[in-house]
C-alpha positions as YAML, in Angstrom:
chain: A
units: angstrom
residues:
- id: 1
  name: UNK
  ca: [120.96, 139.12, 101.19]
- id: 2
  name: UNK
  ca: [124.64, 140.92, 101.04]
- id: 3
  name: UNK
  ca: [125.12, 138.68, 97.24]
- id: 4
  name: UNK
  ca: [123.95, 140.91, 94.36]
- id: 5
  name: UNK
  ca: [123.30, 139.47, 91.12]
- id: 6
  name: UNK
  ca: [122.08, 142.45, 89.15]
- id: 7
  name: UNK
  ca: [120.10, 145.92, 90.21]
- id: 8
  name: UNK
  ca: [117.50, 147.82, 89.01]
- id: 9
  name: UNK
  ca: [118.50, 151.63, 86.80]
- id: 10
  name: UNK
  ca: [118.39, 154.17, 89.29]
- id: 11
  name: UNK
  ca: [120.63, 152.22, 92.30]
- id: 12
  name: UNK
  ca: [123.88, 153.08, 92.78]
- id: 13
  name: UNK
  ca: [125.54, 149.46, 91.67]
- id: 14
  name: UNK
  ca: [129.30, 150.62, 91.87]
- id: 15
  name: UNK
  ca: [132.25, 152.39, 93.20]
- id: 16
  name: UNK
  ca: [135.30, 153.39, 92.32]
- id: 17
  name: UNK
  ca: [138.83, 155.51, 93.15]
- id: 18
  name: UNK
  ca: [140.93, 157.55, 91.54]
- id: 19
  name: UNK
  ca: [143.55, 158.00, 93.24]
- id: 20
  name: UNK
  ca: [147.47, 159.05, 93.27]
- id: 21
  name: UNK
  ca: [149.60, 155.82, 94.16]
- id: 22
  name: UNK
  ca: [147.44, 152.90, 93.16]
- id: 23
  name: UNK
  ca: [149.21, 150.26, 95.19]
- id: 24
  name: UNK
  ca: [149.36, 152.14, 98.21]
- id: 25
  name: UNK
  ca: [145.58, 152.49, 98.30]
- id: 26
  name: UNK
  ca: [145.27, 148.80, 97.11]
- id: 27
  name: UNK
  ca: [147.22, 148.27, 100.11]
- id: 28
  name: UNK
  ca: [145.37, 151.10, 102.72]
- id: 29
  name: UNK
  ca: [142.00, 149.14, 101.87]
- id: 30
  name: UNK
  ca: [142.67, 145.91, 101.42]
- id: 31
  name: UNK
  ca: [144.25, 146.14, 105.42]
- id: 32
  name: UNK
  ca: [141.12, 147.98, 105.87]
- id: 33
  name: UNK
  ca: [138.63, 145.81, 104.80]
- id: 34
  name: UNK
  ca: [140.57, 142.52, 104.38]
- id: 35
  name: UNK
  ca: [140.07, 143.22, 99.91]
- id: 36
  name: UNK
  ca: [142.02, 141.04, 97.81]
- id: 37
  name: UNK
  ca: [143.14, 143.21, 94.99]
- id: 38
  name: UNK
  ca: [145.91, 144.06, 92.65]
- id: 39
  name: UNK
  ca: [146.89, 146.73, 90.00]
- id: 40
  name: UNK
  ca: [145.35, 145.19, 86.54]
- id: 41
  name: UNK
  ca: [146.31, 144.41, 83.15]
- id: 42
  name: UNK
  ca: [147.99, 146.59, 80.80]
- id: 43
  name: UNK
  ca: [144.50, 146.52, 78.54]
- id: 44
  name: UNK
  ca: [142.38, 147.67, 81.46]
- id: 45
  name: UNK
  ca: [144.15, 150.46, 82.32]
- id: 46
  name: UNK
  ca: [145.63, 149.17, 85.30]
- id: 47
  name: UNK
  ca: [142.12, 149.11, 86.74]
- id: 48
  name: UNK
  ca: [141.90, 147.16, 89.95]
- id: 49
  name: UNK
  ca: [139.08, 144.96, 90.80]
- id: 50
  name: UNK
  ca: [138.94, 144.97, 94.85]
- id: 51
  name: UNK
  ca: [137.10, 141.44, 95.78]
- id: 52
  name: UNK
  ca: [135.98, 140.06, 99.05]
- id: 53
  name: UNK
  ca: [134.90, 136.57, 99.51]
- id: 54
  name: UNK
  ca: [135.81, 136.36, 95.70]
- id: 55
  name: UNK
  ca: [133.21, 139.34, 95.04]
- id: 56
  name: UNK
  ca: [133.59, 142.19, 93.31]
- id: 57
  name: UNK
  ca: [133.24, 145.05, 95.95]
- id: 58
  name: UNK
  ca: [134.95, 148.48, 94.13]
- id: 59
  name: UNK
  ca: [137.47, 149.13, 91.75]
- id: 60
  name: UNK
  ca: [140.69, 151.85, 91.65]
- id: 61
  name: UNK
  ca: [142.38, 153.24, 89.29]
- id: 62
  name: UNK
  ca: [145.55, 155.53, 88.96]
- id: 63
  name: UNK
  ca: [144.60, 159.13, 88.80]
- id: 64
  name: UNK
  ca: [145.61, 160.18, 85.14]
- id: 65
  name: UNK
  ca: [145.54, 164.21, 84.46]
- id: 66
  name: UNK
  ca: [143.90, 164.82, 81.43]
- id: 67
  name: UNK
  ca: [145.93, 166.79, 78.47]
- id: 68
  name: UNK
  ca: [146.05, 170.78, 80.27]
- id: 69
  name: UNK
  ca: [144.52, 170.21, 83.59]
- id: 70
  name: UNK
  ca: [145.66, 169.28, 86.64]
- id: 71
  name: UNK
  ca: [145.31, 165.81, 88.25]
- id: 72
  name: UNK
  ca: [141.68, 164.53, 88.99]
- id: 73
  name: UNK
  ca: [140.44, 165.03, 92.58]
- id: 74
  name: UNK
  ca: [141.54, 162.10, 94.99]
- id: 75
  name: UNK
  ca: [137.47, 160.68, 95.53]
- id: 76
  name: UNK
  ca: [135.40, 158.01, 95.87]
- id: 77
  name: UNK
  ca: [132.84, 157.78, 92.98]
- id: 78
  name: UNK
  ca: [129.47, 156.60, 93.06]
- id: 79
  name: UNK
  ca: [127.89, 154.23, 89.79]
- id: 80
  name: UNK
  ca: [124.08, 154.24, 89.38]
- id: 81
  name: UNK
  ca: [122.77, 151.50, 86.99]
- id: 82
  name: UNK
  ca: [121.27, 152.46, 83.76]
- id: 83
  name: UNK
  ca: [119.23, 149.95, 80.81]
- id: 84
  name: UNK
  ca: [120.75, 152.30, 78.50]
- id: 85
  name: UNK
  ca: [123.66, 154.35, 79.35]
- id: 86
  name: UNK
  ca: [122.85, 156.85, 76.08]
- id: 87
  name: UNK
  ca: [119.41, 157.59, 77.09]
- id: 88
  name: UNK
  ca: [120.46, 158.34, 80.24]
- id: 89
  name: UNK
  ca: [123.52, 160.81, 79.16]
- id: 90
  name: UNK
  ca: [120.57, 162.91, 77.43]
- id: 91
  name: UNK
  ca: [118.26, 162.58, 80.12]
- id: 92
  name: UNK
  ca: [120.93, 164.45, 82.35]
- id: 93
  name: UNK
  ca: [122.00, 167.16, 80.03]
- id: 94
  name: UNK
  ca: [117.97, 167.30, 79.89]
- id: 95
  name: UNK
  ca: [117.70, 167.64, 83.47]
- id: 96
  name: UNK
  ca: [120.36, 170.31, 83.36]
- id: 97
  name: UNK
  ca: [123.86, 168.09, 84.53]
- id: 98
  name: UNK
  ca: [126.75, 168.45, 82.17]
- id: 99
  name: UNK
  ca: [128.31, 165.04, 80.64]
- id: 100
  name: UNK
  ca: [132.37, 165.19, 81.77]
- id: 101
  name: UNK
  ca: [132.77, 161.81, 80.35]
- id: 102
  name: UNK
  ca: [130.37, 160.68, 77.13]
- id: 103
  name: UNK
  ca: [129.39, 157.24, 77.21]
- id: 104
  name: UNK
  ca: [132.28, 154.37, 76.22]
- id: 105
  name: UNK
  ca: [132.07, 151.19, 76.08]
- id: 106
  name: UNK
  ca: [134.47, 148.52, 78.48]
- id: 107
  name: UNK
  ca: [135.01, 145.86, 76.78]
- id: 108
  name: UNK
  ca: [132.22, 143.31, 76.92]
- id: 109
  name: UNK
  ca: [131.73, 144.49, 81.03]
- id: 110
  name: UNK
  ca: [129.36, 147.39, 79.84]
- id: 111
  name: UNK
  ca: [128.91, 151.03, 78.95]
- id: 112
  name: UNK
  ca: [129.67, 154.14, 81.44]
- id: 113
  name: UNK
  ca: [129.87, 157.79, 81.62]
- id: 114
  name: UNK
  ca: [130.83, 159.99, 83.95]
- id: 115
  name: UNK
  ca: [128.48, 163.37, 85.04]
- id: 116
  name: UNK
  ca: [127.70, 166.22, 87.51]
- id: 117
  name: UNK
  ca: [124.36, 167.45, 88.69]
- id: 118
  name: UNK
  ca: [123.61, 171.10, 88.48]
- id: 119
  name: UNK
  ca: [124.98, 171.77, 91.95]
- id: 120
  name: UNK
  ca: [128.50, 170.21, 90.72]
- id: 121
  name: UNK
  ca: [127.76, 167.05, 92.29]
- id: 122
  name: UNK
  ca: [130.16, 164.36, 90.38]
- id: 123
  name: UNK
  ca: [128.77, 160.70, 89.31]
- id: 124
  name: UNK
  ca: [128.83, 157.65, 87.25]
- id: 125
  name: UNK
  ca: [126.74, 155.78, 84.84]
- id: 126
  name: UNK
  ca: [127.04, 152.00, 84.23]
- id: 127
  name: UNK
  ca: [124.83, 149.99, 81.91]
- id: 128
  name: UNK
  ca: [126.12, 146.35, 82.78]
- id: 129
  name: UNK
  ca: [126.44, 143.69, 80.00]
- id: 130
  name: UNK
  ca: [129.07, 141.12, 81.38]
- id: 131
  name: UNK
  ca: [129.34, 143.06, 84.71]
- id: 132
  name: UNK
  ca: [126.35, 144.05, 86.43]
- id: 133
  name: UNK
  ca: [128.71, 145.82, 89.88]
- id: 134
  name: UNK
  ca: [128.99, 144.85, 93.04]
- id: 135
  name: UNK
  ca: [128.76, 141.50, 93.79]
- id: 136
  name: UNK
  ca: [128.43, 141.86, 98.11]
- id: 137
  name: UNK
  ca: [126.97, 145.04, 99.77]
- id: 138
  name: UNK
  ca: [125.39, 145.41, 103.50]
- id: 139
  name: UNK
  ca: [128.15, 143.63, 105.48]
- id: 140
  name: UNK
  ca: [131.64, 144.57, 106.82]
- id: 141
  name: UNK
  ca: [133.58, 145.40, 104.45]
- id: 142
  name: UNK
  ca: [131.55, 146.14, 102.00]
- id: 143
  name: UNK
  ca: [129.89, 149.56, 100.81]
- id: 144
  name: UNK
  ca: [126.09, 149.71, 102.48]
- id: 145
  name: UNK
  ca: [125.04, 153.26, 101.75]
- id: 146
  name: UNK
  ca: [125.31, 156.14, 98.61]
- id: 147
  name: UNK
  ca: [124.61, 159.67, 100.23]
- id: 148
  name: UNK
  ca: [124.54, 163.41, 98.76]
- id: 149
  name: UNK
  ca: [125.49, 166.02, 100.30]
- id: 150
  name: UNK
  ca: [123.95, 169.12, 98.47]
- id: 151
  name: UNK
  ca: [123.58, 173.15, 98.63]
- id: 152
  name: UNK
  ca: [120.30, 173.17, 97.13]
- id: 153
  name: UNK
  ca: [118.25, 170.28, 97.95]
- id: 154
  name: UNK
  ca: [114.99, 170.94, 96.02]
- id: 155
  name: UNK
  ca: [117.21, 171.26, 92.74]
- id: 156
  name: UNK
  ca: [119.00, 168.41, 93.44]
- id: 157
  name: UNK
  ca: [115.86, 165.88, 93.69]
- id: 158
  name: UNK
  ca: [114.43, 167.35, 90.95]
- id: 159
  name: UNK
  ca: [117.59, 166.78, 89.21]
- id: 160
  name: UNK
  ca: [118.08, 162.66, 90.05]
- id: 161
  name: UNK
  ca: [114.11, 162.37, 89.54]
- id: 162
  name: UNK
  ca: [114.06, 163.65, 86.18]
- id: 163
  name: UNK
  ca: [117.10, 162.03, 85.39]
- id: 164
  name: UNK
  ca: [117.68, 158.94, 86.52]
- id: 165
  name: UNK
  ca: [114.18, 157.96, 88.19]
- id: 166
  name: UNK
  ca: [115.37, 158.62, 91.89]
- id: 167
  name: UNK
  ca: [112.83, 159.60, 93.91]
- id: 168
  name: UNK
  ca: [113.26, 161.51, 97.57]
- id: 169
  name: UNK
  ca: [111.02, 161.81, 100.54]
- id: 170
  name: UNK
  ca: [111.87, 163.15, 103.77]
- id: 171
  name: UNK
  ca: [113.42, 160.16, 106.02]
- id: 172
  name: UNK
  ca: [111.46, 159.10, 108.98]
- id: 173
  name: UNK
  ca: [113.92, 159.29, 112.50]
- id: 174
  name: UNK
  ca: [115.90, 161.59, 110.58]
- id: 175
  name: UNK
  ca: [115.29, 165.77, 110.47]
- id: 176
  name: UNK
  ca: [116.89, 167.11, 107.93]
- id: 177
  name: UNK
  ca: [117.76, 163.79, 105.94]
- id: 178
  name: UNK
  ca: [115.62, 162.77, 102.91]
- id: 179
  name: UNK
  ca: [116.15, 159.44, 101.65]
- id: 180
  name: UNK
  ca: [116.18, 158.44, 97.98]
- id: 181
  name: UNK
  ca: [114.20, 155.71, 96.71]
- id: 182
  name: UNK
  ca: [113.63, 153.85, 92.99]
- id: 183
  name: UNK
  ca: [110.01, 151.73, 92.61]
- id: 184
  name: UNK
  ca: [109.79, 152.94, 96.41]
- id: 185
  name: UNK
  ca: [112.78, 150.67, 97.67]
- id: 186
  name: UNK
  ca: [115.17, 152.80, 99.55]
- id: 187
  name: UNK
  ca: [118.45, 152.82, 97.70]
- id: 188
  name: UNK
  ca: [120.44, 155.99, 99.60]
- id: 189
  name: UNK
  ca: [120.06, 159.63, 100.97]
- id: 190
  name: UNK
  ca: [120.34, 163.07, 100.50]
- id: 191
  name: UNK
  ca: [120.79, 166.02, 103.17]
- id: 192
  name: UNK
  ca: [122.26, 169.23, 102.60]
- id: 193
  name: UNK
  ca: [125.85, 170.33, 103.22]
- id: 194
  name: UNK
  ca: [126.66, 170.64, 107.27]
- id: 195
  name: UNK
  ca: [127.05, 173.95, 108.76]
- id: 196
  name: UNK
  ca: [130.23, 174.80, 108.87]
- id: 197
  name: UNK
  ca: [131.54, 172.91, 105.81]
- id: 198
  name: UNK
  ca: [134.58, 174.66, 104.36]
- id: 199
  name: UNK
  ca: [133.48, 176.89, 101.11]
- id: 200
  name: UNK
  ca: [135.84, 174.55, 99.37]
- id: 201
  name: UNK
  ca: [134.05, 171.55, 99.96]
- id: 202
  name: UNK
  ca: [131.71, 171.38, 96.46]
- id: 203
  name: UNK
  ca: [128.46, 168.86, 96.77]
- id: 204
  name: UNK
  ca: [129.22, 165.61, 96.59]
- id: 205
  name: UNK
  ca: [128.64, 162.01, 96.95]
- id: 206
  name: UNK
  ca: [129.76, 160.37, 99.69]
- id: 207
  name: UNK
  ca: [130.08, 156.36, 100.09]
- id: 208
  name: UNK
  ca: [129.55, 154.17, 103.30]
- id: 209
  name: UNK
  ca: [131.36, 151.13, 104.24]
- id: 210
  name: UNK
  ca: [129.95, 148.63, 106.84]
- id: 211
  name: UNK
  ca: [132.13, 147.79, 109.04]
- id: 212
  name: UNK
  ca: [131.95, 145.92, 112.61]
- id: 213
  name: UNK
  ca: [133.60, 148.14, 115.04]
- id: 214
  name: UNK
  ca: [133.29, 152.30, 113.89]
- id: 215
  name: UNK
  ca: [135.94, 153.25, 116.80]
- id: 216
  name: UNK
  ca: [138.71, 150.27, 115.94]
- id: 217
  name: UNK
  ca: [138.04, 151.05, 111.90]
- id: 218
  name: UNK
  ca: [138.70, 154.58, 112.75]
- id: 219
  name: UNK
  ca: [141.87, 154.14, 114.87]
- id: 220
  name: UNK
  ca: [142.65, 151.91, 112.06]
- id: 221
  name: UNK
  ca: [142.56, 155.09, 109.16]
- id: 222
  name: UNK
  ca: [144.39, 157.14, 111.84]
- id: 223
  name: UNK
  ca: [147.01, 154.12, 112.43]
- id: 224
  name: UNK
  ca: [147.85, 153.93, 108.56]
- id: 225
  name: UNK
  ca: [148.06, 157.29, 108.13]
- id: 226
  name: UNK
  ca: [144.49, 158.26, 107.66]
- id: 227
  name: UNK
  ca: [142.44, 161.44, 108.74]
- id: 228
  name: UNK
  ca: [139.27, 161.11, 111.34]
- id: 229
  name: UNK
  ca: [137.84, 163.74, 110.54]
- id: 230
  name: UNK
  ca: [134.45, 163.16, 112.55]
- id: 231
  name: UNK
  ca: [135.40, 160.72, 115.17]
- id: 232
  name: UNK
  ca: [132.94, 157.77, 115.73]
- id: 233
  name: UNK
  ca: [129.74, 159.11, 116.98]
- id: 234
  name: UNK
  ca: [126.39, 157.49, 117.55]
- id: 235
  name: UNK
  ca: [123.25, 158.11, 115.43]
- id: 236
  name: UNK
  ca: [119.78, 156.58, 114.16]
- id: 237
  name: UNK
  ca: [121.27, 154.12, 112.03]
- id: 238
  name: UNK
  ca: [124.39, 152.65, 114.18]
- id: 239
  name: UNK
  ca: [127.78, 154.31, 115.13]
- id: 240
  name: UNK
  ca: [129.46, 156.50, 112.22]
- id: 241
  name: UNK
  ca: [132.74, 158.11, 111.39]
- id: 242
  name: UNK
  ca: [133.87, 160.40, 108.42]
- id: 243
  name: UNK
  ca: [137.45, 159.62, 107.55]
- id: 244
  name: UNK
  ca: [139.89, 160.31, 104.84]
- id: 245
  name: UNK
  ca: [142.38, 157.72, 103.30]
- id: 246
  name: UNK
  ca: [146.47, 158.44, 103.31]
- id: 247
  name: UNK
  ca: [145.83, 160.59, 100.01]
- id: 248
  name: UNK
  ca: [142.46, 162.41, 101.00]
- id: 249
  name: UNK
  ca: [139.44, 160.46, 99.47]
- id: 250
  name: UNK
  ca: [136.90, 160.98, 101.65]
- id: 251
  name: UNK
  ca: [134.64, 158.34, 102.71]
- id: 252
  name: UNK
  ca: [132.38, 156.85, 106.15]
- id: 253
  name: UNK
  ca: [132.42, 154.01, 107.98]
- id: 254
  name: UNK
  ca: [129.28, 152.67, 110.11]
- id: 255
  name: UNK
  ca: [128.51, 149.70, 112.20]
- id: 256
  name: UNK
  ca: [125.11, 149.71, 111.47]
- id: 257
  name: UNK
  ca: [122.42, 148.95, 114.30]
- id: 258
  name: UNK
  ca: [121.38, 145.05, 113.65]
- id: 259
  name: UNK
  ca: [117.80, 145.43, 111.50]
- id: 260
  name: UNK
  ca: [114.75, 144.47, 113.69]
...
């Protein structure tokens, strides 16, 4: 069922943008993908819950630089669940992934941090007390799939095993594509960095929205001022395009192929 109600440490549970001009993304995606959402509350941040349906389906935030650097990269981030966010921030410096953001608590929602894998990959932590993440995946509109994109695959599933309990396995249909599993329930995938990727792209998550119609969702980007930057394409799990929003977060959209 697309409803979530709580997930198991290890899935990715929630996503979120950090991004430039707040509104204007609140408006690029919410034409996108028909999200309510607004800038939030003074006490929050300004951190925008995107709903659908009345669900919780991502969040975004205005990019903030941080005192001496520059502004954050413009990205979508990827949350995995955690029973206990500290545990976890040791387990990764463990594994060998640095800690960018220690764990904090928000509010009575939960507990995060923010982290990179040894390859530079960037992600998020959330152990959920109020707020478990999002409340409808798997249907359009809605984020259906978490992929890496990696230079070193062996270090990198070594990496999310060790730390987080994500297990890989090479992907049946799929050469070259591994997917990534917790309790052997497939929760998103990992494949190397493309040939030909520009030396400035690092490794990095990547997230997936469903969506009904890949070529009319991609016209749609390019309409508002978007970037297709793979134009819709078939392959073994429906039609895909890679895109990038007005400011330059990256992300996918699929239609998938309708489950047998």
């Amino acid at each position: 069922m697309p409803e979530v109600t709580s997930y198991q440490p290890g899935t990715p549970c929630w996503i979120d943008l950090m991004i430039p001009d707040q509104q204007a993304a609140l408006d690029f995606y919410s034409g996108l993908f028909g999200w309510e959402a607004e800038v939030g509350p003074p006490e929050t941040g300004g951190y925008a819950m995107c709903t659908l349906r009345g669900k919780p389906v991502a969040g975004a935030m205005s990019a903030q630089s941080m005192s001496g650097e520059g502004p954050p990269p413009t990205v979508w981030t990827t949350y995995f669940c955690s029973a206990d966010a500290q545990a976890t921030s040791e387990a990764i410096s463990r594994a060998g992934g640095t800690v960018l953001l220690p764990v904090m608590d928000v509010m009575d929602l939960g507990r995060m941090l923010v982290a990179a894998d040894p390859l530079g990959a960037v992600f998020g932590i959330w152990q959920p007390l109020s707020f478990s993440g999002a409340g409808l995946v798997n249907e359009p509109g809605t984020l259906i799939w978490n992929e890496l994109n990696t230079t070193d695959r062996e270090a990198a599933s070594a990496f999310y095993a060790e730390a987080l309990g994500v297990e890989s396995a090479p992907m049946e249909g799929a050469e070259g594509y591994f997917a990534l599993s917790v309790n052997g329930r497939t929760v998103g995938g990992l494949q190397p960095l493309r040939e030909g990727t520009p030396p400035e792209v690092p490794p990095h998550w990547l997230v997936y929205f469903a969506v009904e119609d890949a070529d009319r969702s991609a016209a749609k980007v390019s309409a508002e001022g978007g970037t297709v930057l793979r134009p819709p394409y078939d392959m073994v799990a429906g039609r895909m395009s890679l895109v990038k929003d007005p400011q330059g977060a990256p992300f996918a959209l699929i239609a998938p192929k309708p489950m047998s």
